[in-house]
C-alpha positions as CSV (number, residue, x, y, z in Angstrom):
1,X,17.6,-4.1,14.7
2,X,14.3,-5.7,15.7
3,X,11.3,-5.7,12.7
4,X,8.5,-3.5,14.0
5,X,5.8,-2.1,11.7
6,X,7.8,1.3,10.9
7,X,10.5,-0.6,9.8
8,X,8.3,-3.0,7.4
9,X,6.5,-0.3,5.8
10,X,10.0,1.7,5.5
11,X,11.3,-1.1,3.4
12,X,8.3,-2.0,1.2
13,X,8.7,1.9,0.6
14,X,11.9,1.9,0.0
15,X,11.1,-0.9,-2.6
16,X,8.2,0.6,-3.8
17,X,10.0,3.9,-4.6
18,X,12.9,1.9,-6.3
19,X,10.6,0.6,-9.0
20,X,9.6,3.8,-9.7
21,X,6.1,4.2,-7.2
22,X,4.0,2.6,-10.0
23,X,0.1,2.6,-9.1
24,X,-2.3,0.2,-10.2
25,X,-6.5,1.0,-9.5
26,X,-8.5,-1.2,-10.8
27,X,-11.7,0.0,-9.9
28,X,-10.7,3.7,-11.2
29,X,-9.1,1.7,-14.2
30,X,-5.9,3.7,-13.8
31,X,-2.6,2.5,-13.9
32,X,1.0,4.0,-13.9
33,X,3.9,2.1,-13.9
34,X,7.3,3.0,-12.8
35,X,9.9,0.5,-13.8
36,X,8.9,-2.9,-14.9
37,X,11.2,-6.3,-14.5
38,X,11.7,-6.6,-18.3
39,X,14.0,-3.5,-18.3
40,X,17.5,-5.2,-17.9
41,X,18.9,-3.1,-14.7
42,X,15.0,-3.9,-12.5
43,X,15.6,-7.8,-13.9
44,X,18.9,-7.7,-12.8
45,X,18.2,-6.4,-9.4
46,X,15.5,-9.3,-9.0
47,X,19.0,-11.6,-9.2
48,X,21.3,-9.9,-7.2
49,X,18.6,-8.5,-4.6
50,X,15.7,-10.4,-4.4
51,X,17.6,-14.2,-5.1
52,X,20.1,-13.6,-3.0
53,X,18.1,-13.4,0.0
54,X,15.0,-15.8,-1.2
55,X,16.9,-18.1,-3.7
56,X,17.0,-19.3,-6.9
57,X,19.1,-18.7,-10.0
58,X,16.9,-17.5,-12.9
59,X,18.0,-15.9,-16.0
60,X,17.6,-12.1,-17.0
61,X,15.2,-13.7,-19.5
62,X,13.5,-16.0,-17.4
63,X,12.6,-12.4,-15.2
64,X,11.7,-10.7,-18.4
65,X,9.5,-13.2,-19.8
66,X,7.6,-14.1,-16.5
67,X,9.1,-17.5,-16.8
68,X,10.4,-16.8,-13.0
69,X,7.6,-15.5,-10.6
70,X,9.6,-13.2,-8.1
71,X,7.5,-11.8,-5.7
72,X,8.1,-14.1,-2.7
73,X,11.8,-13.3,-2.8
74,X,10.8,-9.9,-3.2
75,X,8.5,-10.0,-0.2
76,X,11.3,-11.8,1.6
77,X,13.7,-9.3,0.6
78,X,11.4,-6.4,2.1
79,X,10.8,-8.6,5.5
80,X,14.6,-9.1,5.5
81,X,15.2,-5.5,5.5
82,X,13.1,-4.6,8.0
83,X,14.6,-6.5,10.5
84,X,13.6,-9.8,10.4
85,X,16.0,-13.2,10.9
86,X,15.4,-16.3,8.8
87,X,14.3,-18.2,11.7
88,X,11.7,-15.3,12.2
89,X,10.3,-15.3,8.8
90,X,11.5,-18.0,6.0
91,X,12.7,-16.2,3.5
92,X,11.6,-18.1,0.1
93,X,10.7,-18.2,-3.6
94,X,7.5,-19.3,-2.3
95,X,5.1,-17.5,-0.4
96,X,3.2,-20.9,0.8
97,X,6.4,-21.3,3.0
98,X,6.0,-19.0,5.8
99,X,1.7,-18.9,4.9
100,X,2.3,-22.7,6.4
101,X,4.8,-21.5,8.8
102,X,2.6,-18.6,10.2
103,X,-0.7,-20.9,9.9
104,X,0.9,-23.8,11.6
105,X,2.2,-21.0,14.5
106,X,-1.3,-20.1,15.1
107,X,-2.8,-23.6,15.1
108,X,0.2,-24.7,17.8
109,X,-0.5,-20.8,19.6
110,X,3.7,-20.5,19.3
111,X,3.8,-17.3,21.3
112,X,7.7,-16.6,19.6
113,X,6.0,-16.3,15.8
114,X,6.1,-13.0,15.0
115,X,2.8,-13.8,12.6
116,X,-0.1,-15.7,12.7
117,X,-1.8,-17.0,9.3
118,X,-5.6,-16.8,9.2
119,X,-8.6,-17.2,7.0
120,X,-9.6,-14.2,5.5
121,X,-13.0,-13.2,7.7
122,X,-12.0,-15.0,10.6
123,X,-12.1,-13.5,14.0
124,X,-8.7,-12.2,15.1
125,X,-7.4,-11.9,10.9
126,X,-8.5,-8.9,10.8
127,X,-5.0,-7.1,8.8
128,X,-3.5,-4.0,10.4
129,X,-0.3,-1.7,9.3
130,X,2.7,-4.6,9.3
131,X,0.3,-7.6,8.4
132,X,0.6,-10.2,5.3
133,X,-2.6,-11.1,3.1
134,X,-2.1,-14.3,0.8
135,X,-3.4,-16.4,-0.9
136,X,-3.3,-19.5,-3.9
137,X,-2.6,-18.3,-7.3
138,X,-3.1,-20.6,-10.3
139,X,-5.0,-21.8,-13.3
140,X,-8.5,-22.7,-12.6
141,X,-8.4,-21.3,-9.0
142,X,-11.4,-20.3,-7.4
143,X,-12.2,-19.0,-3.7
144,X,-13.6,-22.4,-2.7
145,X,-10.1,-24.3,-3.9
146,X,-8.0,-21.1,-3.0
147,X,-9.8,-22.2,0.9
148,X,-8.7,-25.3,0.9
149,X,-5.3,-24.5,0.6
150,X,-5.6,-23.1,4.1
151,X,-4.6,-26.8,5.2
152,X,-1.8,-27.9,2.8
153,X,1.4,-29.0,4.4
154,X,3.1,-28.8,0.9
155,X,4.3,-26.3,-1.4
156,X,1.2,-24.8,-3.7
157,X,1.4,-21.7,-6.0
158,X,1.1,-18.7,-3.8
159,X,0.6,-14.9,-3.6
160,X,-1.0,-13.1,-0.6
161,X,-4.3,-13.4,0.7
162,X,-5.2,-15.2,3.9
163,X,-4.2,-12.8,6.9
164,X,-1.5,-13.3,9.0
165,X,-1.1,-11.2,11.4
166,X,1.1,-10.1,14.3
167,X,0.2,-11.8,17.2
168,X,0.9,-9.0,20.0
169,X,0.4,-5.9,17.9
């Protein structure tokens, strides 16, 4: 089946209500969390959900104690679901993968991507329903530096934040 934008948000969703539909507003300073990854059965689902589609090997410790950052196979695990093929979107333990892959399909205007990456505020990023916002994660990281890992052909710690979005929406 073909990813479309139901199918993404059906399988973040799906996801979502898994770990128990936790919410988290900051600027209402509420929070209520579901499940969290240091309960042994959500740790272990990391492994034999999330790895096995992204990668890696951690422990149920190294989940439990945040030694293993599992959010891009997570991610990839969601995109996976809703339809996608590896060679559509890289699935990884690193989000800066398919950031560079997305931004570099942009840059060369590859009309097959089925994103492309942009800077946050620039013209055409704009997200919708179905898009991905990145960006750099790390110590010392600040909006100038997290901007200058727009250009990086190399792996960097990642999240979401810079826009990529569908090309043909």
């Amino acid at each position: 089946m073909p990813a479309t934008n139901e199918s993404i948000v059906k399988s973040a969703e799906a996801e979502w209500n898994y770990w128990g539909n936790s919410i988290w507003n900051l600027p209402k300073k509420y929070k209520k969390i579901g499940h969290r990854d240091d309960e042994d059965i959500y740790a272990q689902y990391v492994i034999d959900k999330y790895c096995s589609v992204g990668g890696g090997s951690p422990s149920l410790s190294d989940i439990q104690d945040d030694r293993y950052a599992w959010s891009a196979v997570g991610m990839s695990t969601i995109m996976k679901n809703a339809g996608f093929i590896k060679k559509e979107f890289p699935f990884a333990q690193s989000h800066s993968v398919y950031i560079r892959k997305f931004i570099a399909s942009r840059i060369s205007k590859d009309k097959t991507a089925i994103y492309w990456g942009y800077r946050l505020g620039e013209s055409g990023g704009e997200p919708a329903v179905g898009d991905l916002i990145g960006y750099a994660r790390g110590k010392g990281i600040t909006a100038d530096k997290a901007a200058k890992y727009f250009d990086k052909t190399d792996s960097y710690e990642s999240h979401y934040r810079c826009s990529c979005s569908r090309p043909y929406n």
